[in-house]
C-alpha positions as CSV (number, residue, x, y, z in Angstrom):
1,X,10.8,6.3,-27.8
2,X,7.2,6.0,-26.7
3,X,5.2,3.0,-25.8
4,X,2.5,2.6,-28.6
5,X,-0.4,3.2,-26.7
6,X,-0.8,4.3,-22.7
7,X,-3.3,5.5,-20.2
8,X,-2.9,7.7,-17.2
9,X,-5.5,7.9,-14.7
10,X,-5.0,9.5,-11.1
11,X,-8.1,10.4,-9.5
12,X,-7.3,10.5,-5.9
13,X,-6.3,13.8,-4.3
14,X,-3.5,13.7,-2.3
15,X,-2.8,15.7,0.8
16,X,0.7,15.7,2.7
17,X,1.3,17.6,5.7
18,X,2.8,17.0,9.2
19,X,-0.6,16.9,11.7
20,X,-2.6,17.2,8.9
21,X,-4.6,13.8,10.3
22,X,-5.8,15.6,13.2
23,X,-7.6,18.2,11.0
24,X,-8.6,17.5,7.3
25,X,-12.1,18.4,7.4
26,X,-12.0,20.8,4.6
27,X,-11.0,18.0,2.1
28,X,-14.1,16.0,3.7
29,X,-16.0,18.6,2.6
30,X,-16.1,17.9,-1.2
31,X,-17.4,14.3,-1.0
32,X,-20.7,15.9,1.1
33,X,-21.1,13.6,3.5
34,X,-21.1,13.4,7.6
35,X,-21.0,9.8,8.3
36,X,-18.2,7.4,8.2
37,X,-17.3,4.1,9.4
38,X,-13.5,3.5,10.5
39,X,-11.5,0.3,9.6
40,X,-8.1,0.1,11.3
41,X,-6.0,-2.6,13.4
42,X,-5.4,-3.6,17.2
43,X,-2.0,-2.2,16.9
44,X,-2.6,1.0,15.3
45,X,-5.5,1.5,17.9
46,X,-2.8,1.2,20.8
47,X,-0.9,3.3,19.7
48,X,-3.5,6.0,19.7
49,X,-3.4,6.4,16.2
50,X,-7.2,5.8,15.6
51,X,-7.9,8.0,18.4
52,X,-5.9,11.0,17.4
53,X,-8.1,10.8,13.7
54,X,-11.5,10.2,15.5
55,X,-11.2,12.8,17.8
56,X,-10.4,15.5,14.9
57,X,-13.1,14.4,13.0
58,X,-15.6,14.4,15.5
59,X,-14.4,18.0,16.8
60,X,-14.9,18.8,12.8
61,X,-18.6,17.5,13.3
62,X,-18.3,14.3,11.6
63,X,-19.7,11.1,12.5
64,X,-18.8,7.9,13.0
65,X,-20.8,5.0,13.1
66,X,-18.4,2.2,14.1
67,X,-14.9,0.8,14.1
68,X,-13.3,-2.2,12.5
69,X,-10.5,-3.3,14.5
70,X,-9.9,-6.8,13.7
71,X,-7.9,-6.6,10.6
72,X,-5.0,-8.8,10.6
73,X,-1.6,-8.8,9.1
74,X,-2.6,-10.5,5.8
75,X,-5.7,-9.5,5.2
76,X,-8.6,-12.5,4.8
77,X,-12.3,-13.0,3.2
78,X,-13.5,-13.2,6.5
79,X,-12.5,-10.2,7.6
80,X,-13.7,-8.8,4.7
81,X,-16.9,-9.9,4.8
82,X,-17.2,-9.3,8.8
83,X,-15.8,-5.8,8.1
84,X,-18.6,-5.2,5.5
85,X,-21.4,-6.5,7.6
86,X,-20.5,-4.2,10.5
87,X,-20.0,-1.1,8.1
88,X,-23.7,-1.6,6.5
89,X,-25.7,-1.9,9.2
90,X,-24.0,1.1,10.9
91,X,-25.5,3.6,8.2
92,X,-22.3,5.0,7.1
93,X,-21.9,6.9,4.0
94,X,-18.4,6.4,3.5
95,X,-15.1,4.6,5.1
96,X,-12.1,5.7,6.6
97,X,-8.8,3.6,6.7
98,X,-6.1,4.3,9.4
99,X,-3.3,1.7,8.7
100,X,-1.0,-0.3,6.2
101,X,-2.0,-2.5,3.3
102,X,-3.8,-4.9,4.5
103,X,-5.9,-2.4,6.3
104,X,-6.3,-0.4,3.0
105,X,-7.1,-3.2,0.7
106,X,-9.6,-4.7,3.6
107,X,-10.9,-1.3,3.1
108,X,-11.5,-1.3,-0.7
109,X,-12.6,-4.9,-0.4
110,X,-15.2,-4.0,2.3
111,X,-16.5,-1.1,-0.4
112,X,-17.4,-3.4,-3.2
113,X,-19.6,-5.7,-0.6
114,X,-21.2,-2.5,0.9
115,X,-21.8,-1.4,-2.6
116,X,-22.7,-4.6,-4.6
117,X,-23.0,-7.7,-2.3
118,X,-22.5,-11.3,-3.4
119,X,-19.6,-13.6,-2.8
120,X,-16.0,-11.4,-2.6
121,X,-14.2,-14.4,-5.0
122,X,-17.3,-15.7,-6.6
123,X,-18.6,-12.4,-7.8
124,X,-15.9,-9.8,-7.9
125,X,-12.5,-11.3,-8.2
126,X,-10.8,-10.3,-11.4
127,X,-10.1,-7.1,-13.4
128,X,-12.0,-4.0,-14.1
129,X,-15.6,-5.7,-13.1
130,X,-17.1,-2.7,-11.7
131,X,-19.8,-0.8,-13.5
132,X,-19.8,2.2,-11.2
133,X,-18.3,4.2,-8.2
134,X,-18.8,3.2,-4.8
135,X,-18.8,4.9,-1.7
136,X,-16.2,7.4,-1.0
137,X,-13.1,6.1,0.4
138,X,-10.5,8.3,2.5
139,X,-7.4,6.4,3.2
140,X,-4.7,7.6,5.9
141,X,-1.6,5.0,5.8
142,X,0.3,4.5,9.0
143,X,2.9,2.7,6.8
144,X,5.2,4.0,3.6
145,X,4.8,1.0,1.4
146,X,2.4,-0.5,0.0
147,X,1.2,3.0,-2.0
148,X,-2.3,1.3,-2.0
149,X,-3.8,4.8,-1.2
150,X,-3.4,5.6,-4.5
151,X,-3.8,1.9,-6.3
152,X,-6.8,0.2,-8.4
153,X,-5.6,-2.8,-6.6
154,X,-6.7,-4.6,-3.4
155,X,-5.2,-7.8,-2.5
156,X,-6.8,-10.4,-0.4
157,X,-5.7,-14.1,1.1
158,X,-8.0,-16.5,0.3
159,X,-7.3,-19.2,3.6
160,X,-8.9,-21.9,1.9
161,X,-6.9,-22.3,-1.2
162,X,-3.4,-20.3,0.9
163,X,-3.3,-18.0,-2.3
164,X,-3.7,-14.3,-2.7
165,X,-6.2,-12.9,-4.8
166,X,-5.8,-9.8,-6.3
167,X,-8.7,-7.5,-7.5
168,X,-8.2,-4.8,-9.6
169,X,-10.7,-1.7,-11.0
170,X,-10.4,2.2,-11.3
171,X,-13.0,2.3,-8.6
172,X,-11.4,1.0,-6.0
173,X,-9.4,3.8,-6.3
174,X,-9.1,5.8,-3.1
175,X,-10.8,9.6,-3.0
176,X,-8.7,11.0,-0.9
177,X,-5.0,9.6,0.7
178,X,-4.5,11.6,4.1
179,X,-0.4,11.8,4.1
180,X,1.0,12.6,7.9
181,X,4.4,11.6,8.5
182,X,3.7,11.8,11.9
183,X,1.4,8.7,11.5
184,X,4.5,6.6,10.5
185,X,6.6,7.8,13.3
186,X,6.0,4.7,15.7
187,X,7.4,2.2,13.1
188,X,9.6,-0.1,14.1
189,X,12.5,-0.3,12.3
190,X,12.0,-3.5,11.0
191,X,9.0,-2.4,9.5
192,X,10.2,0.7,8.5
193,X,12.9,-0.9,6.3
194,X,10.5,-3.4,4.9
195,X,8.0,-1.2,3.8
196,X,10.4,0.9,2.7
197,X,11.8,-1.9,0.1
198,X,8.2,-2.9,-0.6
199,X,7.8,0.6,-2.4
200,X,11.4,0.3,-3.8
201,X,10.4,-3.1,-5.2
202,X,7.4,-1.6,-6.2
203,X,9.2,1.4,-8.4
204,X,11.8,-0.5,-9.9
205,X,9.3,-3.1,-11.2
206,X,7.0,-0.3,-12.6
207,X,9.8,1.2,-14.3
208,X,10.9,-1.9,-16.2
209,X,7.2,-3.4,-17.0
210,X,5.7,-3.7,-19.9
211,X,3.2,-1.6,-19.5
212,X,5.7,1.6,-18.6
213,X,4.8,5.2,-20.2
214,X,6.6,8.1,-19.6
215,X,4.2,9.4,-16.8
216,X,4.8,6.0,-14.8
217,X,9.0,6.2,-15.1
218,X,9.2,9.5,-13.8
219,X,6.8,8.6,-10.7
220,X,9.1,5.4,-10.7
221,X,12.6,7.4,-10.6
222,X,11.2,9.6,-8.3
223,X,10.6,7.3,-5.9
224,X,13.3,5.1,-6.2
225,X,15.5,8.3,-5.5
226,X,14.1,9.2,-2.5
227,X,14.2,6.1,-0.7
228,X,17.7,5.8,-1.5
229,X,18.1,9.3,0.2
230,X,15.8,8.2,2.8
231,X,15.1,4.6,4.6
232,X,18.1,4.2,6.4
233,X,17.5,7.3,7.9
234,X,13.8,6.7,8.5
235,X,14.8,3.0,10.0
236,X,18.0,4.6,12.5
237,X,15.6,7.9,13.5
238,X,11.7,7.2,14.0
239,X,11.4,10.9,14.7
240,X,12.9,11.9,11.8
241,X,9.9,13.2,10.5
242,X,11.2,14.7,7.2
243,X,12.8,11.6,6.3
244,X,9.6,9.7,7.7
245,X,7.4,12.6,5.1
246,X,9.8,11.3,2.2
247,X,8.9,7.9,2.7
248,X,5.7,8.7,2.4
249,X,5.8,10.4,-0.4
250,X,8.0,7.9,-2.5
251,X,5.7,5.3,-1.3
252,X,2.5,6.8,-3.0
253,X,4.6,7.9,-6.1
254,X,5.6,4.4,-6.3
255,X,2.2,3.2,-6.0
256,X,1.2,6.1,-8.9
257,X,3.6,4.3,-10.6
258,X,2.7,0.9,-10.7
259,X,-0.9,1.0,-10.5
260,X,-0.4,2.1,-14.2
261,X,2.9,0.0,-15.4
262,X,2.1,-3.1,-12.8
263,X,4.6,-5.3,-11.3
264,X,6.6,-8.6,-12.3
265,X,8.2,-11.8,-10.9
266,X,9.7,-10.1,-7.6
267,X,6.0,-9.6,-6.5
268,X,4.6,-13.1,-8.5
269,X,7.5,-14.7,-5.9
270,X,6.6,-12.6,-3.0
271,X,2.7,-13.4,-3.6
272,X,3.4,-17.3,-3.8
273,X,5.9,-16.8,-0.7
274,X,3.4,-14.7,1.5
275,X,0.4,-17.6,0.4
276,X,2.1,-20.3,1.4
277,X,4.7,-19.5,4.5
278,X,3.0,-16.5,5.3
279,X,6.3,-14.2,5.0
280,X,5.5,-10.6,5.5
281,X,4.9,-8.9,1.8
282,X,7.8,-6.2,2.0
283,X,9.8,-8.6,3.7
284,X,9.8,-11.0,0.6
285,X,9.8,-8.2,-1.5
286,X,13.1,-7.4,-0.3
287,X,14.6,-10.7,-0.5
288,X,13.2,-11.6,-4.1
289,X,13.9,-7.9,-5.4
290,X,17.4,-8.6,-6.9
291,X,16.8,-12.4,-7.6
292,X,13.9,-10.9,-10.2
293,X,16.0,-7.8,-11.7
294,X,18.9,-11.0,-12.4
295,X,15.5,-13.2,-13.9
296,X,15.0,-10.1,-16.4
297,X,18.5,-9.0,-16.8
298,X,18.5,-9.6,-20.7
299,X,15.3,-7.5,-21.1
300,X,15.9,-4.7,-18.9
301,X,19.5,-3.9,-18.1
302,X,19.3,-1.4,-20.9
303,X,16.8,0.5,-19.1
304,X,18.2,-0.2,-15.7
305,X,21.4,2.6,-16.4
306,X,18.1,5.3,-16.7
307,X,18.3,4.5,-12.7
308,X,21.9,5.1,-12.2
309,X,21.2,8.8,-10.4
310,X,18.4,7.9,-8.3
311,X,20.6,4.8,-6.7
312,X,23.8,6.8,-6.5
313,X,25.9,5.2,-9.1
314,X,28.5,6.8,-11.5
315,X,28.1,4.7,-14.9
316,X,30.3,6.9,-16.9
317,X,31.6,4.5,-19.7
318,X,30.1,1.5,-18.9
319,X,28.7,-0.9,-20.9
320,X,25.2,-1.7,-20.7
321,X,25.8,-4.7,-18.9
322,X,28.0,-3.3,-16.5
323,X,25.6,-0.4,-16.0
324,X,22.7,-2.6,-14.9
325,X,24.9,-5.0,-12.4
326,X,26.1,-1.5,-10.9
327,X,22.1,-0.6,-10.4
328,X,21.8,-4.3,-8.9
329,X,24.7,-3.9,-6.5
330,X,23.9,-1.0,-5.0
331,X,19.6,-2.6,-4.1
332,X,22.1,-5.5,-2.6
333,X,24.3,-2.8,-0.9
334,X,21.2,-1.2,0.7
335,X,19.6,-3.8,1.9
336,X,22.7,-5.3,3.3
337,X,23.4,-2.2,5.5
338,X,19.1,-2.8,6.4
339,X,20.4,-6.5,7.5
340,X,23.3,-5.1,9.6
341,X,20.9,-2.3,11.6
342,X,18.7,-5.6,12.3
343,X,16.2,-4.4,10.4
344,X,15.6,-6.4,7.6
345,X,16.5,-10.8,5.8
346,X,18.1,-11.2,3.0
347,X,17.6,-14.6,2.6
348,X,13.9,-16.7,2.2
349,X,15.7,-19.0,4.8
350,X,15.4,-16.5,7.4
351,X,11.6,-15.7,6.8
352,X,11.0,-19.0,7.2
353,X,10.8,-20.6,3.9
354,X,11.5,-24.5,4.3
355,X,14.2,-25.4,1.3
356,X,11.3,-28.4,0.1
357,X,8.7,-25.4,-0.7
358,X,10.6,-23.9,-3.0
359,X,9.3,-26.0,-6.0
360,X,5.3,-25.6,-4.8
361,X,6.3,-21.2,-4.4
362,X,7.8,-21.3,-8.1
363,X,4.8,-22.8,-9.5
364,X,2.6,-20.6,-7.5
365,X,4.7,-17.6,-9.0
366,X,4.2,-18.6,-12.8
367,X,0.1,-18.8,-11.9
368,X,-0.1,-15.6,-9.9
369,X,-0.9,-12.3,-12.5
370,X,1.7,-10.7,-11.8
371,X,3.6,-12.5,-13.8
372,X,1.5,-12.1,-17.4
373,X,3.2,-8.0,-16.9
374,X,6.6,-9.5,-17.0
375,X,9.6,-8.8,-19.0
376,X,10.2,-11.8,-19.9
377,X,8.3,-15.3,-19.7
378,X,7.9,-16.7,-16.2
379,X,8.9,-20.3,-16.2
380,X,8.6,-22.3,-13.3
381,X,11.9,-24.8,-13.8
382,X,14.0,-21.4,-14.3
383,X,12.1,-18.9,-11.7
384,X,12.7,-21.9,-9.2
385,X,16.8,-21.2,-10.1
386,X,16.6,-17.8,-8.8
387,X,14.2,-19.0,-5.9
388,X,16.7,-21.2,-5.0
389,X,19.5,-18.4,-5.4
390,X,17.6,-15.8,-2.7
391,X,17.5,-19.1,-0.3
């Protein structure tokens, strides 16, 4: 059966290859121009990760006009509207990323104030407000997880108000996403395992929104099979670069995948979670993940047993119930073998959630938009249950 109506739009071209960072100049070469402006983090600059993609580019005979290096974990409008000031009055044509999320979205933020000025949340906040494109955009993530290389969506914490806004539009869309396992390599493996289950989260919930098409589960299964095959060996072996290029991979097929479907209550908890205690998004993600699958059990376990070979699970003659717990189990079973490597909480305790905040975070998760692409209704009285469940 088909959804009544869907769209599929995938602009950005994506290029994988080991070392391919160092060298990429022939994909510059499309988007005609010679001067860019970098945006990055402290840590990714130690770690000579900035260096390795300046130094190619400038043996290529590009330019660059500046660095940004002062983006911090959770990306603020400060930093976005520093990040833009700097980039304009340096001349560039277009901007780089080197880094996670929160460097990518800072990116795509930055853009629209280059581009169209005004207030970030005054002006821009909200879906689909942009008229036209804006300069090109080359994104090289240092993380697999977020996918933003390849989303509409940038997401930004407002510190004032301690909530994150989201802003969504086809042209923040990314020209070009730079894949280079080797630029994941120096991970930690707490990291590692939380971005991984950032991109899991963000596949699973793609496959069961309501706004799914055919195009968006297979990106979704895809995804969701090769992190299974994947993140514990990416978070026991750094160096495992194949298992560090599948990471990669699933990451930006899981972002494919929910940049078209969206996401649901385990990122409208995570969002209210990250606003309020500041717990790392992947982190929550992985937490909340099978807290939110139990929220929509009702309305998706049907759909669930579609996920049985990508997870690893043998569902011959179970019923539809039994089918979806089995899927459920076996995101439990991973991340509690992430939780014995050290790498990763499984409860909102451990990230530092205090008990009395759960009622303020399930509010906060009915008001954030994630939740209007929901299976199911998002009510505070009974998210709060599950809230209270992943404590």
């Amino acid at each position: 059966m088909l959804p009544e109506f869907f769209e599929f739009y995938n602009p950005t071209k994506v290029v994988y290859g080991i070392g391919i960072a160092r060298d990429f100049r022939a994909e510059l070469d499309v988007l005609g121009i010679e001067k860019y402006f970098i945006i990055s983090d402290q840590v990714i600059n130690d770690l000579g990760l900035v260096e390795k993609v300046k130094k190619g580019l400038i043996d290529a005979g590009i330019r660059i006009t500046g660095i940004f290096l002062d983006v911090p974990p959770n990306s603020e409008i400060k930093t976005v509207s520093s990040c833009a000031e700097q980039a304009k009055a340096s001349g560039a044509e277009g901007l780089i990323a080197i880094g996670g999320g929160s460097v990518i979205d800072t990116a795509k933020a930055t853009n629209i104030l280059i581009c169209k000025g005004g207030d970030l949340i005054e002006d821009h906040s909200g879906v689909h407000l942009l008229t036209e494109p804006l300069m090109p955009l080359v994104v090289i993530p240092t993380t697999a997880g977020t996918g933003s290389e390849v989303t509409t969506v940038s997401v930004i914490y407002d510190e004032e108000n301690k909530v994150k806004i989201p802003f969504t539009d086809k042209f923040l869309l990314p020209d070009i996403a730079v894949l280079d396992p080797e630029m994941t390599s120096s991970m930690p493996p707490k990291i590692t395992a939380s971005t991984g289950m950032d991109a899991l989260t963000h596949a699973i919930e793609a496959f069961v929104g309501v706004q799914w098409s055919p195009f968006s589960d297979i990106f979704a299964i895809g995804a969701t099979e090769l992190i299974f095959k994947n993140i514990i060996k990416a978070t026991e072996n750094g160096d495992d670069l194949e298992a560090r290029g599948a990471m990669l991979v699933a990451s930006n097929m899981a972002g494919t995948a929910f940049s078209h479907s969206m996401v649901g209550c385990v990122h409208a908890m995570a969002h209210a979670v990250g606003g309020l205690y500041h717990v790392p998004h992947g982190v929550a993600n992985a937490i909340l993940l099978p807290h939110g699958m139990e929220y929509n059990f009702e309305e998706i376990k049907e759909k669930l047993m579609r996920l049985a070979p990508a997870v690893n699970e043998d569902i011959s003659g179970c019923s539809a119930d039994d089918a979806a717990r089995k899927i459920i189990a076996a995101i439990r079973k991973l991340t509690g073998r992430l939780n014995e490597m050290g790498a990763l909480s499984l409860r909102l305790r451990d990230a530092g959630v205090p008990e009395d905040g759960l009622p303020e975070a399930a509010d906060a998760a009915v008001a954030d938009g994630s939740s209007w692409f929901n299976p199911r209704e998002v009510v505070a009285e009974e998210i709060l249950t599950h809230m209270k469940n992943a404590y």
